[in-house]
DSSP file (Angstrom, degrees, kcal/mol; ACC not computed):
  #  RESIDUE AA STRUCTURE BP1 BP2  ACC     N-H-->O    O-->H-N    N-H-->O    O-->H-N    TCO  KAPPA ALPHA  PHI   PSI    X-CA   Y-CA   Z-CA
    1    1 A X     >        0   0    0      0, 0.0     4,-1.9     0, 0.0     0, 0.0   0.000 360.0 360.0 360.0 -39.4   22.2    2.3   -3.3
    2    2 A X  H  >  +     0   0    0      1,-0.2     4,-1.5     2,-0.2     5,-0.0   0.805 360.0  49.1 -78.6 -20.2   22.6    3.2    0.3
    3    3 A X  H  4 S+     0   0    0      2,-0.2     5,-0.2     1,-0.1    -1,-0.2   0.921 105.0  54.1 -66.6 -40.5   19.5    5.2    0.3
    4    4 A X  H >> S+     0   0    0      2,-0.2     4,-2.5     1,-0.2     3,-1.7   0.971 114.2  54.3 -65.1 -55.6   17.2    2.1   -1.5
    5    5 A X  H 3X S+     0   0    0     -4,-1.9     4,-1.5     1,-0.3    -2,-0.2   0.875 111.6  37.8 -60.1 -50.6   18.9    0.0    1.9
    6    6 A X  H 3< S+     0   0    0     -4,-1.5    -1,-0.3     2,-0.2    -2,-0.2   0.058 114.5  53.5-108.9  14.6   17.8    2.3    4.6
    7    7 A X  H <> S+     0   0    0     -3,-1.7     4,-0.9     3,-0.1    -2,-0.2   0.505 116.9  41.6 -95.4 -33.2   14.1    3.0    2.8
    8    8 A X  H >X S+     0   0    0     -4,-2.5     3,-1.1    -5,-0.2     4,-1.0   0.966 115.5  47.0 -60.7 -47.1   13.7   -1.1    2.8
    9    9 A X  H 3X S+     0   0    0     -4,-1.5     4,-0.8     1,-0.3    -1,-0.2   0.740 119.0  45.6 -88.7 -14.2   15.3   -1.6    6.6
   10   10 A X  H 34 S+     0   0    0      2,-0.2     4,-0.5    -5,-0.2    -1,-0.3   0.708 109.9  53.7 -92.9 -18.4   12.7    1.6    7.6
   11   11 A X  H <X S+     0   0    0     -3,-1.1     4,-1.4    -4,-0.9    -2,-0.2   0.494 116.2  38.4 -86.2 -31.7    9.8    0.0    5.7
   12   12 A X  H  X S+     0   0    0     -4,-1.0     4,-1.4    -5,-0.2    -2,-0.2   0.735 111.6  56.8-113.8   0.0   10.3   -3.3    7.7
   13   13 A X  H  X S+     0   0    0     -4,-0.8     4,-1.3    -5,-0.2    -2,-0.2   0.731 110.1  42.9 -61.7 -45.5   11.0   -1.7   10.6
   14   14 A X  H  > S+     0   0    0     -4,-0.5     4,-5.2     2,-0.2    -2,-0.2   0.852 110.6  56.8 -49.0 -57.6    7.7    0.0   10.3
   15   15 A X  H  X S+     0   0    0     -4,-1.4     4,-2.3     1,-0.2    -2,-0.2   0.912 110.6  47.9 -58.6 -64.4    6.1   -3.3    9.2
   16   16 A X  H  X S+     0   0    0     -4,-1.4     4,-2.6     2,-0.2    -1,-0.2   0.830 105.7  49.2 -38.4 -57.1    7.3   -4.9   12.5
   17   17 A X  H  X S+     0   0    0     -4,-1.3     4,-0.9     2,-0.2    -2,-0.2   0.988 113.6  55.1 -55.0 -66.1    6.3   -2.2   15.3
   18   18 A X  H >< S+     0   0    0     -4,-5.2     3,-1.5     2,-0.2    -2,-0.2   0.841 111.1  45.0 -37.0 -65.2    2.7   -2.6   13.2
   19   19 A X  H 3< S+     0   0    0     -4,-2.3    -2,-0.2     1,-0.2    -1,-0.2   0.918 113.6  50.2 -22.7 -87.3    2.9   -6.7   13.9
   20   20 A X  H 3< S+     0   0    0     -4,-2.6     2,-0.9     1,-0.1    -1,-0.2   0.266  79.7  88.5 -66.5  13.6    3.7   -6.4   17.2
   21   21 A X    <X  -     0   0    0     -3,-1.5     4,-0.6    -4,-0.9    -1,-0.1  -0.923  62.5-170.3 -76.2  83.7    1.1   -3.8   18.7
   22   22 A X  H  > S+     0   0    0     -2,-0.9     4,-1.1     2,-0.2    -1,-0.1   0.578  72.7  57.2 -22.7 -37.3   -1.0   -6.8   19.4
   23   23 A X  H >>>S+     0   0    0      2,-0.2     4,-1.9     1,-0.2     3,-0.8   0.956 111.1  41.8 -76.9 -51.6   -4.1   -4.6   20.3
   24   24 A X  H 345S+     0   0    0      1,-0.3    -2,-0.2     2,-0.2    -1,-0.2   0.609 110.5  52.1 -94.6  18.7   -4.2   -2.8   17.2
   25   25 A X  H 3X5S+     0   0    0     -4,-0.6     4,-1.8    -6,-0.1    -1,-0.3   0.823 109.9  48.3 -96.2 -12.7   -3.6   -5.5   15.1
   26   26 A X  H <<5S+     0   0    0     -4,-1.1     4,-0.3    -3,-0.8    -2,-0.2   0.681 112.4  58.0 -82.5 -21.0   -6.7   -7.8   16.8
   27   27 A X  T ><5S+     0   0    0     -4,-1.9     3,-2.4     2,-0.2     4,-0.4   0.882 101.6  49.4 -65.1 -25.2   -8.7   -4.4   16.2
   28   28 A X  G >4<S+     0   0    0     -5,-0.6     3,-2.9     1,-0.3    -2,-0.2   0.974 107.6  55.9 -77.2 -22.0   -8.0   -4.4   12.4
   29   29 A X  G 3< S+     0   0    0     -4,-1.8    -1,-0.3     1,-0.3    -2,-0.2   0.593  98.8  66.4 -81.9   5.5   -9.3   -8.2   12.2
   30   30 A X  G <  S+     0   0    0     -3,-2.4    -1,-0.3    -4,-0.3     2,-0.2   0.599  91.7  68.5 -59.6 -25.0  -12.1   -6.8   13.7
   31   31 A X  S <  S-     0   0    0     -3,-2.9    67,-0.0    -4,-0.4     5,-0.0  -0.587  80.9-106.5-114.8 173.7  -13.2   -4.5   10.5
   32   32 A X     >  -     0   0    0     -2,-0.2     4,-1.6     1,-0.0    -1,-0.1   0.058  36.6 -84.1 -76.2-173.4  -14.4   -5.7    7.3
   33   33 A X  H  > S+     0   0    0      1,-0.2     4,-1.8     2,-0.2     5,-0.2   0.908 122.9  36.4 -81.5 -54.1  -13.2   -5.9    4.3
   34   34 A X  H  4 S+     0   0    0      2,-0.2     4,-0.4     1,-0.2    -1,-0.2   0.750 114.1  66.1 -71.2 -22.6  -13.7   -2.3    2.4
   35   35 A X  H  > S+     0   0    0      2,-0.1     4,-2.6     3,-0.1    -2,-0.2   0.999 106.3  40.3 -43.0 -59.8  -12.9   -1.0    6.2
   36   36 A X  H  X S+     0   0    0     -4,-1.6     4,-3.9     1,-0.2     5,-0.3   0.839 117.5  47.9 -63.9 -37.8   -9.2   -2.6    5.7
   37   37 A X  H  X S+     0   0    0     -4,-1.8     4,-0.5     2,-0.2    -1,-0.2   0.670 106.2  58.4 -68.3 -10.2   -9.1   -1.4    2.4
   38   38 A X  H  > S+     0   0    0     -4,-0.4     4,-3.4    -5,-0.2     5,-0.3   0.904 111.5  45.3 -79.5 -59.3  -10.2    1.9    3.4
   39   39 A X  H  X S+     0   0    0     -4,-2.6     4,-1.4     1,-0.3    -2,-0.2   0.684  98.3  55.4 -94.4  10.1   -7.6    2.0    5.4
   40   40 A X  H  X S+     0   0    0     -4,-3.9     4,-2.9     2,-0.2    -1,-0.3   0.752 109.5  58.0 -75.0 -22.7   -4.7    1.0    3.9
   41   41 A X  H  X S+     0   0    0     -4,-0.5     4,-1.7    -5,-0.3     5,-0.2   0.843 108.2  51.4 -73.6 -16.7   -5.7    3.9    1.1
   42   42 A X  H  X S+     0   0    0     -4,-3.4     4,-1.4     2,-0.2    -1,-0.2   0.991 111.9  39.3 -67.7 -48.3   -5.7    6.2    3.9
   43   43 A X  H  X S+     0   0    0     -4,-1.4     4,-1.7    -5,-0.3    -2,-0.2   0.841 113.5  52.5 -66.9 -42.6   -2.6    5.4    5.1
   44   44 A X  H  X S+     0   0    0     -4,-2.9     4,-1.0     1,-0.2    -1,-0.2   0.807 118.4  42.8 -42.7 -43.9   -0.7    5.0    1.4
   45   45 A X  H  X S+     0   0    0     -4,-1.7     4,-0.9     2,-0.2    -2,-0.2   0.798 110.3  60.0-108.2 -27.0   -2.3    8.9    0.5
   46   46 A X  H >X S+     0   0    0     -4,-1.4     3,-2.1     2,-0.2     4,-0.9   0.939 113.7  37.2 -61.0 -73.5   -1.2   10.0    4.2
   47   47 A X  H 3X S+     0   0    0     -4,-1.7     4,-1.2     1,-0.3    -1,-0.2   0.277 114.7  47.6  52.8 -99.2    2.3    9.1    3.3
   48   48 A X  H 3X S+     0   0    0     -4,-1.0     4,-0.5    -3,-0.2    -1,-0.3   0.464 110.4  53.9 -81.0 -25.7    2.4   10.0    0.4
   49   49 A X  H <X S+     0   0    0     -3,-2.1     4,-1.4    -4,-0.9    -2,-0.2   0.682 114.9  41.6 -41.4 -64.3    0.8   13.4    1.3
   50   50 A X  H  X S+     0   0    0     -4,-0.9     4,-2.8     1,-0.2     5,-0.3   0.949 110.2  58.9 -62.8 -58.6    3.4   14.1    4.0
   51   51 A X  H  X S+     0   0    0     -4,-1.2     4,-1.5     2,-0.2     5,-0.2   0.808 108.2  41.8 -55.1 -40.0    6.2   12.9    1.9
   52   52 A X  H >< S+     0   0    0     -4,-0.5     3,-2.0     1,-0.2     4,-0.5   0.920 118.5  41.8 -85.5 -80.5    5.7   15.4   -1.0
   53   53 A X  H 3<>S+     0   0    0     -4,-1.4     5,-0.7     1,-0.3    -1,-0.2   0.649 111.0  51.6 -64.2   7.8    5.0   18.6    1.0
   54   54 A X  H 3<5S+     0   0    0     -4,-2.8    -1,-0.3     3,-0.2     5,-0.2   0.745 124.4  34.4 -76.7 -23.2    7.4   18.2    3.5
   55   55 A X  T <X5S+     0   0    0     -3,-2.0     4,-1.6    -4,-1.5    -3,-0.2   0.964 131.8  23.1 -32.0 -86.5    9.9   17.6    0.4
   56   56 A X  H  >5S+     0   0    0     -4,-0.5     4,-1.7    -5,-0.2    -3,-0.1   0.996 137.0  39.2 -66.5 -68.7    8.9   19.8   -2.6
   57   57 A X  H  >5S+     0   0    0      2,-0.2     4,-2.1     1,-0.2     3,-0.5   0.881 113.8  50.3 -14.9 -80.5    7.0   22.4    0.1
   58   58 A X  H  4<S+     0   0    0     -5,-0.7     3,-0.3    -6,-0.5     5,-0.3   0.901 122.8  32.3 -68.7 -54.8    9.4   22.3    3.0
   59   59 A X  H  X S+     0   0    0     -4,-1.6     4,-0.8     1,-0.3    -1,-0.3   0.608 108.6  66.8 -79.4 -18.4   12.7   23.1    0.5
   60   60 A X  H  < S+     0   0    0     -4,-1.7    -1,-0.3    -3,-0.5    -2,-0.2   0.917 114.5  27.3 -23.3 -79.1   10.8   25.1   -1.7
   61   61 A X  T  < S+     0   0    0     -4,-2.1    -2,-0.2    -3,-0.3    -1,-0.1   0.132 115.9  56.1 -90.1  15.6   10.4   27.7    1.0
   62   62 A X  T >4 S+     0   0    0     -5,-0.3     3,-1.5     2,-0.1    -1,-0.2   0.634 102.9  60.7-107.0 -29.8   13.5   27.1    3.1
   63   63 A X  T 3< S+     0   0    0     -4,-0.8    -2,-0.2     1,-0.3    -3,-0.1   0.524  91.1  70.1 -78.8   4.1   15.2   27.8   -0.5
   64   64 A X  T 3  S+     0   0    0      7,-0.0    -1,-0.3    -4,-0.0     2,-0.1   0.875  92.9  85.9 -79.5 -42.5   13.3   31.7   -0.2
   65   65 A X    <   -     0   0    0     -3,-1.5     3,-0.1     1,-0.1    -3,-0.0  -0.338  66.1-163.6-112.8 127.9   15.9   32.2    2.6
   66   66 A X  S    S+     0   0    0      1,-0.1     2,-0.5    -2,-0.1    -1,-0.1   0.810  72.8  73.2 -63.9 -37.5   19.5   33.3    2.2
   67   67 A X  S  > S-     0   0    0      1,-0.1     4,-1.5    -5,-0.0     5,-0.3  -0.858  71.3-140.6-111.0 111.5   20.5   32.0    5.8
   68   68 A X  H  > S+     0   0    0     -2,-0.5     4,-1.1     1,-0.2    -1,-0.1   0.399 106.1  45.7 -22.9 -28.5   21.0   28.9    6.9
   69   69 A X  H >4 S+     0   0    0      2,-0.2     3,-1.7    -2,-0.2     4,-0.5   0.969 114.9  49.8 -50.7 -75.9   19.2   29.5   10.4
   70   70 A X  H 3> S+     0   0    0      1,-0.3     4,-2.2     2,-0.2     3,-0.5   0.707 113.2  48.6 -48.4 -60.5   16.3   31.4    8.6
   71   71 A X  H 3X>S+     0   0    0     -4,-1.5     4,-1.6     1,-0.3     5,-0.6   0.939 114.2  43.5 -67.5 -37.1   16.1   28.1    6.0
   72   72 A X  H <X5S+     0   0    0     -3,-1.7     4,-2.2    -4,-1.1    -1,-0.3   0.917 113.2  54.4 -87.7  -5.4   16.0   25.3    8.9
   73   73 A X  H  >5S+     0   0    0     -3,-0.5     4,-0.8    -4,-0.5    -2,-0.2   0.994 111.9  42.6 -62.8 -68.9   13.7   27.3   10.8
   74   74 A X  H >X5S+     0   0    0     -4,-2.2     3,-2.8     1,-0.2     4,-1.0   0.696 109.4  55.9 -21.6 -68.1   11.6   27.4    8.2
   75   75 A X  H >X5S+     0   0    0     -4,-1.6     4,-1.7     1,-0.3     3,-0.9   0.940 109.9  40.7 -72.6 -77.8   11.9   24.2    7.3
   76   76 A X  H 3<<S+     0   0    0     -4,-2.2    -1,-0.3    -5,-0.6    -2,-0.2   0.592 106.9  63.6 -88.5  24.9   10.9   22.4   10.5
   77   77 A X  H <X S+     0   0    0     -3,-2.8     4,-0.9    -4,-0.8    -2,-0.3   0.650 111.5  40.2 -87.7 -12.2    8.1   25.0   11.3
   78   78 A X  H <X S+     0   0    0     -4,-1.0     4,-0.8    -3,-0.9    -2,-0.2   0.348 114.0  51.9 -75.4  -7.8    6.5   23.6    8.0
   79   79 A X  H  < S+     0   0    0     -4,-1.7    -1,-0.1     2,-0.1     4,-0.1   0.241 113.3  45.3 -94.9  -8.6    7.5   20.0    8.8
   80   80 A X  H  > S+     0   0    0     -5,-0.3     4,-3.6    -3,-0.2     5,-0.3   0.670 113.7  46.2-101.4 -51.4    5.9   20.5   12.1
   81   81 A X  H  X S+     0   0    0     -4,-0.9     4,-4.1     1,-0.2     5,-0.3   0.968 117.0  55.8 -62.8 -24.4    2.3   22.4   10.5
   82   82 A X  H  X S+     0   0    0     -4,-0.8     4,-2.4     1,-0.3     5,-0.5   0.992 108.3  41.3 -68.4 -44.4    2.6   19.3    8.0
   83   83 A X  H  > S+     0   0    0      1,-0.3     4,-1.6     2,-0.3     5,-0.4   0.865 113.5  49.3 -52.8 -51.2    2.6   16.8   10.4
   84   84 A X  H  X S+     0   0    0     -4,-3.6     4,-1.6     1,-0.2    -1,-0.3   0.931 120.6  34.5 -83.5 -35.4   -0.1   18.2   12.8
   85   85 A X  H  X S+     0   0    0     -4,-4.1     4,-1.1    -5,-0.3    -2,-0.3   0.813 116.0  49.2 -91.3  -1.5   -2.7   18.9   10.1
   86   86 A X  H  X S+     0   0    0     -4,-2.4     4,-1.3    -5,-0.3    -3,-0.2   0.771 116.1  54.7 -99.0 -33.3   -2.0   16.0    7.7
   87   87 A X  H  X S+     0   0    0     -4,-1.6     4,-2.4    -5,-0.5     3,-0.4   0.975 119.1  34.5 -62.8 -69.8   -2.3   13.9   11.3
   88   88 A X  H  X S+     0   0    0     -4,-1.6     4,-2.2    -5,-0.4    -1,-0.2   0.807 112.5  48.0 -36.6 -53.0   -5.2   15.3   11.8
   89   89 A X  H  X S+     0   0    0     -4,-1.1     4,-0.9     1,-0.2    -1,-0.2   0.697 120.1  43.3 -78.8 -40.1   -6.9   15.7    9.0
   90   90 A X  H  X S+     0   0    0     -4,-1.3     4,-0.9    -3,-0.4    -1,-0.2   0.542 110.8  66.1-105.7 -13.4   -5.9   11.4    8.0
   91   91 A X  H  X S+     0   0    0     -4,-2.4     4,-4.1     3,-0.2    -2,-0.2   0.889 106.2  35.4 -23.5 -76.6   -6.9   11.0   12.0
   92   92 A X  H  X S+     0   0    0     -4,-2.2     4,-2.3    -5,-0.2    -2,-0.2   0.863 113.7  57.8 -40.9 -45.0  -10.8   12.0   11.3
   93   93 A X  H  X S+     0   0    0     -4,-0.9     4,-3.1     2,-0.2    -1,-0.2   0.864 106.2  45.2 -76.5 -42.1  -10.7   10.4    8.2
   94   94 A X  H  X S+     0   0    0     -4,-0.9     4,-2.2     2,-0.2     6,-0.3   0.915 113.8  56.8 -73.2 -37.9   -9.6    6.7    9.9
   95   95 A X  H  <>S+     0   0    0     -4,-4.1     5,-2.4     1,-0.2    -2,-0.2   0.799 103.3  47.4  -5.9 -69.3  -12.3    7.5   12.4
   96   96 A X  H ><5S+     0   0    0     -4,-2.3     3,-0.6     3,-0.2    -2,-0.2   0.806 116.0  45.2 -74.4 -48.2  -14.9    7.9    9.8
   97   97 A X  H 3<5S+     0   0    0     -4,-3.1     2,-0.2     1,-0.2    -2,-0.1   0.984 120.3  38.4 -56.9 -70.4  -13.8    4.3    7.9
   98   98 A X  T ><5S-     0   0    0     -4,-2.2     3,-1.8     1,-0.2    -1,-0.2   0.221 106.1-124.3 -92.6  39.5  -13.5    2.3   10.9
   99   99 A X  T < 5S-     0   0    0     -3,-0.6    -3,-0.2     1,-0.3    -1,-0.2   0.783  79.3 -49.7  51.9  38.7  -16.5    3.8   12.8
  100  100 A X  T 3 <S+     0   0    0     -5,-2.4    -1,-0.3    -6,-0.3    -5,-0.1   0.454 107.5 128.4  70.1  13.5  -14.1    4.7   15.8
  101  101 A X    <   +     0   0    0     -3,-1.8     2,-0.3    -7,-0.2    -2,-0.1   0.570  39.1  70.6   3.3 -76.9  -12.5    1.3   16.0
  102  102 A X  S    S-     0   0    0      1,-0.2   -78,-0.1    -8,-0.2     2,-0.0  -0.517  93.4 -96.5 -88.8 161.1   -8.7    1.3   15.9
  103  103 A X        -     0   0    0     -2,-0.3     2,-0.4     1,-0.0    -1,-0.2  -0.026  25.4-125.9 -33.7 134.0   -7.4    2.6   18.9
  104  104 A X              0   0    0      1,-0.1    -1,-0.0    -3,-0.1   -13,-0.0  -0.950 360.0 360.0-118.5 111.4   -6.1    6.2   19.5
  105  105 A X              0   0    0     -2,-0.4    -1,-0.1     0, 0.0    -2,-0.0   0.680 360.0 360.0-125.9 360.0   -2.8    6.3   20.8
């Protein structure tokens, strides 16, 4: 139960910061309509992307490890490579929808 409360309060927390960036919300009413839609799928599969291998992925191969160091090292040097190419990678990709558009911050 206490997990379902602190994925909602992180969700609207999220939801909030986005609202109040004023610049990049006046960009995004700048793009059209399959733009916005482009990029909310972008953002949903980033996500979702991140969320699974840094999960299944990151414990999966911290669980190779006998020692506790060895397994959070692991763990958040693969939580680090996800992050910087799935950033990347979903970076280009928002690029490419909104023809360089939003904001790079």
């Amino acid at each position: 139960m206490n997990d379902y409360v602190l994925i909602s309060l992180l969700v609207l927390l999220v939801i909030r910061n986005f609202i109040k960036d004023k610049e990049t919300w006046r960009e995004i009413k700048k793009l059209h309509t399959n733009q916005r839609i482009g990029v909310s799928i972008n953002f949903v599969f980033t996500v979702l992307a991140i969320t699974t291998l840094i999960y299944y992925g990151g414990n999966w191969m911290a669980g190779q490890f006998s020692n506790i160091f060895l397994q959070s090292l692991v763990f958040l040097i693969i939580v680090f490579l996800v992050l910087i190419s799935i950033g990347t990678l979903s970076d280009k990709m928002m690029n490419k929808i909104t023809n360089g558009m939003l904001p790079r911050k």
